[in-house]
VEXKOL-800995 format. One record per residue (C-alpha): x, y, z; residue number from 0. Coordinates in Angstrom, 3 decimals, padded with zeros to 6 digits, m for minus. Example, Ala and Ser with C-alpha at 12.3 -4.5 7.8 and 13.67 -1.06 7.14 Angstrom:
% VEXKOL-800995
+----------+----------+----------+-----+
|        u |        v |        w | num |
+----------+----------+----------+-----+
|  012.300 | m004.500 |  007.800 |   0 |
|  013.670 | m001.060 |  007.140 |   1 |
+----------+----------+----------+-----+
% end
This chain:
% VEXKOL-800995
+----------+----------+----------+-----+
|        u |        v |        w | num |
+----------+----------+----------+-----+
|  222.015 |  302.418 |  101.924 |   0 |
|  218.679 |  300.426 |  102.732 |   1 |
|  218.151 |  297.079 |  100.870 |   2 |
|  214.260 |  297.372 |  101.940 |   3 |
|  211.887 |  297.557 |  098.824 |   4 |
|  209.747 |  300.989 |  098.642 |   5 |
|  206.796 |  301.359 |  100.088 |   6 |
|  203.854 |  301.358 |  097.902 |   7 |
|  201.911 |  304.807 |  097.912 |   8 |
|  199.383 |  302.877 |  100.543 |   9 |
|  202.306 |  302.697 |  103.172 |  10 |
|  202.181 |  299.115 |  103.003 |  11 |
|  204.380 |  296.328 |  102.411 |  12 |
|  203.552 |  295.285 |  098.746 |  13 |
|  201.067 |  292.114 |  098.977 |  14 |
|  199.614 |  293.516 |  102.090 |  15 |
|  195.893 |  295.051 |  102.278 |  16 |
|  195.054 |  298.293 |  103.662 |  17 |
|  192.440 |  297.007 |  105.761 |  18 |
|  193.979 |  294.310 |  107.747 |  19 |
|  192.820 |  293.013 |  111.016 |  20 |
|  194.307 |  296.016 |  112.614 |  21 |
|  192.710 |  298.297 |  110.639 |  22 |
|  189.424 |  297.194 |  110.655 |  23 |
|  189.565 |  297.103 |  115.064 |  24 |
|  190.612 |  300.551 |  113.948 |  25 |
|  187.873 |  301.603 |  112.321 |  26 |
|  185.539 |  299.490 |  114.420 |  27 |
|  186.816 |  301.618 |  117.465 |  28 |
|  186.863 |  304.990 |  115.351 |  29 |
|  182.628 |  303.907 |  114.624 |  30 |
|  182.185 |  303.623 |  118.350 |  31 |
|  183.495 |  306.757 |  119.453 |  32 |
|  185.251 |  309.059 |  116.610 |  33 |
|  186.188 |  311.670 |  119.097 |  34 |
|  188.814 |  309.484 |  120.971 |  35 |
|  192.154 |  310.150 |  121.451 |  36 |
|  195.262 |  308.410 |  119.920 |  37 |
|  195.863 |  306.820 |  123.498 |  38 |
|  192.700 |  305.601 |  124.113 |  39 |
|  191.895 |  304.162 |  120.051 |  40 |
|  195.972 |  303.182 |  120.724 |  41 |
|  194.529 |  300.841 |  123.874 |  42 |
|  191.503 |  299.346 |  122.319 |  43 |
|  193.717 |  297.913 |  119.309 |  44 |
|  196.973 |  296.812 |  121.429 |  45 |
|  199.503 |  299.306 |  119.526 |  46 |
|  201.183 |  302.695 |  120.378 |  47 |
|  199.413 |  305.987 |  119.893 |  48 |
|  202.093 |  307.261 |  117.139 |  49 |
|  201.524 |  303.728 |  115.433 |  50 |
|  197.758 |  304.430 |  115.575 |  51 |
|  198.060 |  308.021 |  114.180 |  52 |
|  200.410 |  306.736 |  111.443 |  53 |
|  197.735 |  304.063 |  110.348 |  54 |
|  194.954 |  306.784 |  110.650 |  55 |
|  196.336 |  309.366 |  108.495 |  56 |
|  197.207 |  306.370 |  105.935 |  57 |
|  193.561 |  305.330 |  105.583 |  58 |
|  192.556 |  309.272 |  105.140 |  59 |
|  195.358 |  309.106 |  102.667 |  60 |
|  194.189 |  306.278 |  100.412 |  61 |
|  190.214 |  308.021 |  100.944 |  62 |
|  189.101 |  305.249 |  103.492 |  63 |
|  188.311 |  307.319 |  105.826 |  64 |
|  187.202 |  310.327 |  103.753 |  65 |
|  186.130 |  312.908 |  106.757 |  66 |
|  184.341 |  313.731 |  110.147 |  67 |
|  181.114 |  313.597 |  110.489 |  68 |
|  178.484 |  315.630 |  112.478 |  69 |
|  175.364 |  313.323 |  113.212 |  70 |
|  172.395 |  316.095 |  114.352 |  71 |
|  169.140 |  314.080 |  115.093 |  72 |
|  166.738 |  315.665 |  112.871 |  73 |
|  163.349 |  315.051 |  115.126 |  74 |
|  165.600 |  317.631 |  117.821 |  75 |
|  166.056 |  320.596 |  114.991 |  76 |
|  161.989 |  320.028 |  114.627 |  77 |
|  162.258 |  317.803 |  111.735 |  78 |
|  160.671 |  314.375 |  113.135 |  79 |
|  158.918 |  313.203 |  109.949 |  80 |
|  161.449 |  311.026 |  107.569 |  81 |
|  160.402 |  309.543 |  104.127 |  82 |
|  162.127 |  307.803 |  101.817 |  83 |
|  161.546 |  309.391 |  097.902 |  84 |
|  161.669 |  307.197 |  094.810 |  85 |
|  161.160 |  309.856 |  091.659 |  86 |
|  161.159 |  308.396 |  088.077 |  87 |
|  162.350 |  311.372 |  085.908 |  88 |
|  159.745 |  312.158 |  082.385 |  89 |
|  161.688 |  312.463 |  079.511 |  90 |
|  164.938 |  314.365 |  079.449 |  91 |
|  164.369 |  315.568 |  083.298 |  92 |
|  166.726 |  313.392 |  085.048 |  93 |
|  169.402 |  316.298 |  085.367 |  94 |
|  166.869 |  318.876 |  086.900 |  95 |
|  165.841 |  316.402 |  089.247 |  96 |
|  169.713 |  316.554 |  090.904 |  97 |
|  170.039 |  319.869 |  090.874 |  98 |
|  167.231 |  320.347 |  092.826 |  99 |
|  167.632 |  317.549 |  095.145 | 100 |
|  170.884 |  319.714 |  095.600 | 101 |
|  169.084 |  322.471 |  096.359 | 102 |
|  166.324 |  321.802 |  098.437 | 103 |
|  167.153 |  321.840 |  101.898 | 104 |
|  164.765 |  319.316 |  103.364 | 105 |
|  166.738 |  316.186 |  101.175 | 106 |
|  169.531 |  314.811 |  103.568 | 107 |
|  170.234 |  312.343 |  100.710 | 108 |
|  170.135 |  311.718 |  096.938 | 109 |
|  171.092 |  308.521 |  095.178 | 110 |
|  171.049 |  307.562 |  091.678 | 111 |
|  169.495 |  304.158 |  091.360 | 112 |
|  168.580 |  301.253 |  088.996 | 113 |
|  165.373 |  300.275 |  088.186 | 114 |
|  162.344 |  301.855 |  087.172 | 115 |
|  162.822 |  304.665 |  089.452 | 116 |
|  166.254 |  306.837 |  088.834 | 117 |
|  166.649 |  308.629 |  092.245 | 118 |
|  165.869 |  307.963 |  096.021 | 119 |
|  165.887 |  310.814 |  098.385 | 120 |
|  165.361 |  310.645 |  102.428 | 121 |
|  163.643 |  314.048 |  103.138 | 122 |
|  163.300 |  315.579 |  106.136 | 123 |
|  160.207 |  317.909 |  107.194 | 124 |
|  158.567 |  318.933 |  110.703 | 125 |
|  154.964 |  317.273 |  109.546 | 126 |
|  153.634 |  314.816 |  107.158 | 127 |
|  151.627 |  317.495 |  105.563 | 128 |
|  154.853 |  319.074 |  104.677 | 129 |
|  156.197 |  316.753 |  102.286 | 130 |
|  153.529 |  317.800 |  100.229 | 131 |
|  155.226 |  321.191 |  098.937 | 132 |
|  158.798 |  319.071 |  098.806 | 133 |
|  156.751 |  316.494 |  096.444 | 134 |
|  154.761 |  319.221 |  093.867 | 135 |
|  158.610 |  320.623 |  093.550 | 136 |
|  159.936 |  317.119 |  092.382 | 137 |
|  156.321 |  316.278 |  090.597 | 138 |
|  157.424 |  318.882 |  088.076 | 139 |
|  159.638 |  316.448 |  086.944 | 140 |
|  158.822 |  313.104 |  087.064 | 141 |
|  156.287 |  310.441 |  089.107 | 142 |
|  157.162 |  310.584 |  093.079 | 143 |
|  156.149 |  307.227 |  095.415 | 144 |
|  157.146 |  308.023 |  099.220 | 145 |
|  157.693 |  305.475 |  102.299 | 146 |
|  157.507 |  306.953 |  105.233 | 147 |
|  159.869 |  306.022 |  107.995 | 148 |
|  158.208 |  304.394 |  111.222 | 149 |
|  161.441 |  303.027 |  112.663 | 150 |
|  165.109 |  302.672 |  112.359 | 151 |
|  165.671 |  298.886 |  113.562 | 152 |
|  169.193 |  298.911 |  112.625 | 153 |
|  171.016 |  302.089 |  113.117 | 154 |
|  173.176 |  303.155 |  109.738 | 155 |
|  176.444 |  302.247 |  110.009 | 156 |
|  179.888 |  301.466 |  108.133 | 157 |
|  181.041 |  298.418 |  106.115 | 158 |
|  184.101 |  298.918 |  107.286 | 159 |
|  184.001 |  296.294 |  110.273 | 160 |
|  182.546 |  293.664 |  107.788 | 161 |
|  185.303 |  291.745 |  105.819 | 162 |
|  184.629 |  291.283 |  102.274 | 163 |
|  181.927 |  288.256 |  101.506 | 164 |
|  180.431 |  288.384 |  104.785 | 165 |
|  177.621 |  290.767 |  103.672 | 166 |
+----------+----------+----------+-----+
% end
């Protein structure tokens, strides 16, 4: 019979965080290259390959990681023009304006947001003269200011490598 305590539902020791050191050089390594193998993330963070896949499935398990990603440059599907979308809803429109950020196929992203404005979108369309029909959709429903994106400076990315309080 085993005097050890039970795990908590995180697999870890109670007191102990999820993201420890080793688990953020996990992640780090999983950002740099997600399609590498158990050996080779195994070797970058100094632990076995069946320790590695043990820790991995635990952080899809508690939702840290919460998928696989496909990243498709947009400017190589035709799509080089990006803009950024603040929309502030009229009165009583803020649910249509979701539904058809939903639905509209050029918006790669929707985000509620304080403010003045309730929702930013990043739309993607093959000229600047195209955003125009995105815009009269979403003018319907509320007052539209776009920012148009020159240049990505810093590439998006995960917090995950960043501990907490180190911004």
């Amino acid at each position: 019979m085993s005097t050890r305590a039970p795990r908590p539902p995180s697999g870890f020791p109670e007191g102990k965080s999820l993201l420890d050191d080793t688990n953020r050089r996990l992640l780090g390594a999983l950002e740099e290259d997600p399609r590498a193998s158990a050996a080779e993330l195994a070797r970058r963070v100094g632990m076995s390959a069946p320790a590695v896949r043990e820790r991995i499935a635990r952080l899809e398990q508690a939702g840290v990681i919460r998928g696989y990603r496909l990243d498709v440059d947009p400017a190589a599907i035709g799509l080089p023009v990006a803009a950024w979308v603040r929309i502030r809803p009229g009165p009583g429109q803020l649910p249509k304006i979701a539904e058809l950020a939903a639905r509209t196929p050029e918006v790669s992203e929707c985000h509620r947001i304080s403010g003045e404005d309730c929702f930013l979108l990043k739309v993607h369309v093959p000229a600047i003269e195209a955003l125009e029909a995105v815009l009269d959709e979403f003018l319907l429903y509320g007052q539209t200011i776009s920012s148009f994106i020159v240049s990505t400076p810093v590439a998006p990315r995960n917090p995950a490598g960043r501990a907490p309080g180190r911004g």
